[in-house]
N, C-alpha and C positions, 0 to 999 in steps of 0.2 A: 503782173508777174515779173518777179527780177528776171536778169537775163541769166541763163544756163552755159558754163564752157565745160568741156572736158581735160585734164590734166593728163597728159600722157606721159608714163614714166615708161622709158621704151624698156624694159625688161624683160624683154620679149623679143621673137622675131621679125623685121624690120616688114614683111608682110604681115604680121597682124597688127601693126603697128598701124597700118593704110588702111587695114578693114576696120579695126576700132574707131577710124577716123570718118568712114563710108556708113559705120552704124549710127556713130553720134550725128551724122546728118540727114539722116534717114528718121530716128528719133525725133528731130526738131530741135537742137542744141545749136546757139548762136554762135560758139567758138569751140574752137580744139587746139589747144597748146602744147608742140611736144618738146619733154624736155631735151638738152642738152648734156649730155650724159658722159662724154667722151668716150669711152674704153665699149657704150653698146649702141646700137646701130646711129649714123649718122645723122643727126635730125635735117638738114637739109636734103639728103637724100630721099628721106621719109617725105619733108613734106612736100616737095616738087615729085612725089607720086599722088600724095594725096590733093595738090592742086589738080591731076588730069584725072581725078577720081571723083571728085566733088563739083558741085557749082553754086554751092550759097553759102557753105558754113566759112566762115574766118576761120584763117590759118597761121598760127604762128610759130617763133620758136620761143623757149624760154632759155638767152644765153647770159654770157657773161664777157669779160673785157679781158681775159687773162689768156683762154687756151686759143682765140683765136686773134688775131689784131682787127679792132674798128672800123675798119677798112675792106677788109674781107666780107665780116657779117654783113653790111652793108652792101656791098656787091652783091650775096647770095640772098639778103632779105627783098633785094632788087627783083633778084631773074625769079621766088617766089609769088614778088606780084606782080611781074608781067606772066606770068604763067597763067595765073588764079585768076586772073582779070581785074585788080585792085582789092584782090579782099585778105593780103597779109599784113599783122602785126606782130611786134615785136615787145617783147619782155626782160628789161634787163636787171640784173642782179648782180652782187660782186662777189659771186662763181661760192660753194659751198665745199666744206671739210671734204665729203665723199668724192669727189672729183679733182680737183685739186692737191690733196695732199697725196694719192697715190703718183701723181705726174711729179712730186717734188718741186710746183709751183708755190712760193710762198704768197699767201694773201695779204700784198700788199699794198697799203693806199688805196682800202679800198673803195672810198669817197672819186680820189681825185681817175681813180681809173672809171670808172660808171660814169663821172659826169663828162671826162674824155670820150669815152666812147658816144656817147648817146650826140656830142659836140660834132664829132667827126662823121657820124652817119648823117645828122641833119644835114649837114653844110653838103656833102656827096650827094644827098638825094634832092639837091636844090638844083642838078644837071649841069652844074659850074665848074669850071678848072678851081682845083682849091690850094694856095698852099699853106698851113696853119703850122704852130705852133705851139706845143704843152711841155709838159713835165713829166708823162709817159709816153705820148704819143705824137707824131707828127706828121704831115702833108706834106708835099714838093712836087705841086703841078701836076696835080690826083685829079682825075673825073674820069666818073662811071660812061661806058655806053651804054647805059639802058636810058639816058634824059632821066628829065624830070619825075620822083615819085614822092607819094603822098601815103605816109605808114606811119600809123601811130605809134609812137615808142610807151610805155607803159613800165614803171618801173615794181620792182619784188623787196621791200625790203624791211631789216626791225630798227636797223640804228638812225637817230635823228638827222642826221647829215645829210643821207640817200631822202629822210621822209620830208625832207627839207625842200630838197632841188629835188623829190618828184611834185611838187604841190607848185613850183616854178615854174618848170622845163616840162614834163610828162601829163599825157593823155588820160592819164588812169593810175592808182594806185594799188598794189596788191598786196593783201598782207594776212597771215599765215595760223597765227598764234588769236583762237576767240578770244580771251580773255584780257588781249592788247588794242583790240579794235577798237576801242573808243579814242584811247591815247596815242596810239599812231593816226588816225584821220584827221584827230584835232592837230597834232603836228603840220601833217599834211594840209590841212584847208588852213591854216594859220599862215603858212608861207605864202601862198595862192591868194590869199585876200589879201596879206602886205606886201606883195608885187602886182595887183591888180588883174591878176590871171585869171581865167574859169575855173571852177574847180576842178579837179579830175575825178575820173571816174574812181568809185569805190569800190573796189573789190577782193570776194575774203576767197581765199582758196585753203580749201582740206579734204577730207575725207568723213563724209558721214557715214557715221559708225553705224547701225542698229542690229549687227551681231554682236555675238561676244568673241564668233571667231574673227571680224574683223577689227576690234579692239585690239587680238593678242598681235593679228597680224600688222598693224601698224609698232607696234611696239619698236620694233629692226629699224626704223628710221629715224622714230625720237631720238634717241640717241645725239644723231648728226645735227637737229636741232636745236637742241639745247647748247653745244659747240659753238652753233652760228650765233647763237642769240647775245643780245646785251642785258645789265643788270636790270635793265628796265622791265624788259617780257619777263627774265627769271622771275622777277620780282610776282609779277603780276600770275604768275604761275603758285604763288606761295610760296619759292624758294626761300630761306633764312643763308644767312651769312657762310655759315659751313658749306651749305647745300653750293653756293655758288663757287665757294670755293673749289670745289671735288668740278666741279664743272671748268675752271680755268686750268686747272692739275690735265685733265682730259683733253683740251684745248694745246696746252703744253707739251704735251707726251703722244698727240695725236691718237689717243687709246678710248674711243668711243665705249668700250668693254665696262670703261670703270662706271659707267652710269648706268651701267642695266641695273643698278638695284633701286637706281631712282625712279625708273619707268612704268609704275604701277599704274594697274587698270584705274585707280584714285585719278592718278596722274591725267591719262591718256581722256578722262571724261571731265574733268578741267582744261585740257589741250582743246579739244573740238567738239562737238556735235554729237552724241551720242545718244542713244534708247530706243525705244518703239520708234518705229516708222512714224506714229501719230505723235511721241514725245519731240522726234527729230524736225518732224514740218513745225510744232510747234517753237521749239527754238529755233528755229533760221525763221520766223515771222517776226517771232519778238527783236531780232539780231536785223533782221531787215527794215525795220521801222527806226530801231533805236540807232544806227549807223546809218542811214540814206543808203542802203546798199542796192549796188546799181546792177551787182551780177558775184554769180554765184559756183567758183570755180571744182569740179569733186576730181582729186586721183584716182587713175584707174593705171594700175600696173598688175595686174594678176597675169597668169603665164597658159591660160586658155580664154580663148575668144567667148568659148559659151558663157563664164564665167563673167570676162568681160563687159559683155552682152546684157546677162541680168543684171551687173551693180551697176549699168549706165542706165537701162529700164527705171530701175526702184528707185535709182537717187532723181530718175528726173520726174517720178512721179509725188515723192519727198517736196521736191523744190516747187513744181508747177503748184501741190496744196497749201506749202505755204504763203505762197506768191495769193492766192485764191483766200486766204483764212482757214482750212480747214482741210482736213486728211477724211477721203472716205474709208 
């Protein structure tokens, strides 16, 4: 069986955020990642509750290099694994449309800020005075008191640069868009074999669909994805030249609005995983053999726990039959 994480999208109250966290490892899920969200509840708040609330499942956050400085996360990725007893990891990305452009942060460089960041947490969690040198960021006789720690950095991303330097640098790769996975891993293990590196781990994160209510309800976020995306995923999505166009226009004018007409349920079951429970284990089996996928990340942001609760149920019953061959 691949391994199973949960995606927390905190949209929600920063206690059911810990409970969501307390069921996913009660369930038997290997990981639980909450996002970084800025404007809704804190995620290191969240997870330094959910570290004195758990004692096996991995705990991370999913951030980025822009709203907080390298240094900081790094500190606070610290005190969640001395909290958790060693079981936090980290996920970095270079921070998305939704969060960013409300803060009037512009997204920029955002190659040289991701490989900054993940540069500056290493070198801090080596338990050494550091003082380093970049082009966004800098050191000046930095060291953490927590000593030495050992946290997998894992990188999120579509554009070749990041899929580049995580297949270098990173523990693990994540990546978002089905219908890209093939061609972001080959990016990814291409760099990792011509640096002599191990591979990293492979992993897809989404949301499997097998309503039609959770199809429509995914709809709200496509949007910001296709924003973040390059011509490469567009591409692989079926986009034509126009289409990517109306997608840089939206990009430019920060008006996610203009691609609601792009976002059809066509769309959303080309994006990810969708049909019967038994259609859905069958595609993450074929999608797990054909990619070496090593774990299998599903969103949960709904705004009741009970709710919650069942789509963490059915999708880990989804994944455990694909993992097995077979949906009873």
């Amino acid at each position: 069986m691949i391994e199973i994480g949960a995606h927390i999208l905190p949209l929600m109250p920063s206690n059911m955020v810990v409970e969501v966290a307390k069921e996913a490892e009660r369930m038997g899920y290997d990981y639980c990642l909450v996002a970084d969200e800025g404007f809704h509840p804190d995620v290191y708040a969240c997870l330094g509750a959910i570290a004195r609330e758990t004692t096996r499942i991995k705990i991370g956050a999913v951030t980025n290099g822009y709203t907080r400085h390298p240094a900081v996360t790094a500190a606070a990725l610290a005190t969640i694994n001395e909290m958790s007893q060693g079981r936090a990891f980290v996920t970095m990305l270079a921070g998305g449309s939704m969060v960013l452009a409300p803060m009037g942060i512009p997204r920029e460089k955002p190659f040289r800020t991701v490989a900054e960041s993940m540069e500056i947490m290493q070198q801090l969690w080596s338990g050494d005075e550091i003082s380093w040198e970049g082009s966004r960021f800098s050191l000046d006789h930095a060291a953490l008191g927590h000593g030495p720690q050992s946290i997998p950095i894992w990188v999120a991303s579509r554009g070749p640069l990041l899929l580049r330097h995580a297949g270098r640098h990173a523990a693990g790769a994540l990546i978002t868009v089905k219908p890209d996975l093939g061609a972001a891993f080959e990016i990814v293990d291409d760099a990792a074999t011509e640096a002599g590196m191990v591979l990293p781990k492979h992993i897809y994160l989404g949301r499997i669909c097998y309503t039609d209510e959770m199809l429509t309800e995914q709809r709200m976020t496509l949007p910001y994805v296709l924003m973040d995306s390059p011509p490469r995923v567009l591409e692989s999505l079926g986009f034509d030249q126009f289409e990517i166009a109306l997608v840089n226009r939206a990009v430019a004018e920060n008006a996610p609005q203009l691609l609601e007409p792009l976002t059809t349920l066509d769309l959303l079951a080309r994006y990810q995983i969708s049909g019967t429970p038994a259609e859905c284990s069958a595609q993450l089996h074929d999608l797990a053999i054909q990619h070496r996928l090593d774990a299998f990340f599903g969103d949960v942001l709904l705004d009741n726990l009970s709710d919650n609760v069942t789509l963490m149920e059915e999708t880990y019953a989804i994944v455990a039959a694909a993992g097995s061959g077979g949906f009873d």
